[in-house]
Steps between C-alpha positions, in 0.01 A plus 500: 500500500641858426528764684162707398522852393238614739502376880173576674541561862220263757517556894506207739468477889810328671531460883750744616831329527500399164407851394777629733743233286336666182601852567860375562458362141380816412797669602684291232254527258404150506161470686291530166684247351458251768167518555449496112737146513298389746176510302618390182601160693187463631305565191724305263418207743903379565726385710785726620740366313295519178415826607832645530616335173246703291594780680883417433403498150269825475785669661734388284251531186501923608865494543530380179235727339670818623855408381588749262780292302200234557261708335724618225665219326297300299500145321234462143233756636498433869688665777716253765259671787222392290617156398626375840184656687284337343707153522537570875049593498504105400592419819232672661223320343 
């Protein structure tokens, strides 16, 4: 799954030492990102481990996508970003 262009921001109600842990995440700018992790896993129905492979691969899949020698050389009429991103969105399915 790829990143999406627009996020949509939902509330949720946590007891308050996990929101305490949350604004330390915050601090680091990681708190949105977790919680957005979190539901993904749930949704997508895995396992942790299966989990945190697709998300190995998504990250890797945006790494990849905003490489600028990535995104510049090409091979026939396809970019490397766009040839090995979608080999690597294979794996997700």
């Amino acid at each position: 799954m790829e990143t999406p262009k627009r996020m949509i921001p939902y509330a949720v109600h946590l007891p308050e030492d996990i929101y305490n842990k949350m604004k330390e995440a915050a601090k680091e700018r990681r708190a949105s990102s977790i919680v957005r992790d979190a539901i993904i896993m749930l949704l997508e129905g895995e396992n942790v481990f299966n989990s945190g492979y697709k998300k190995g691969i998504r990250d890797t899949i945006e790494v990849i996508k905003n490489n600028e020698g990535a995104k510049t050389i090409s091979y026939g009429n396809q970019t490397i970003a766009d040839s090995i991103t979608s080999d690597l969105g294979l794996l997700l399915k």
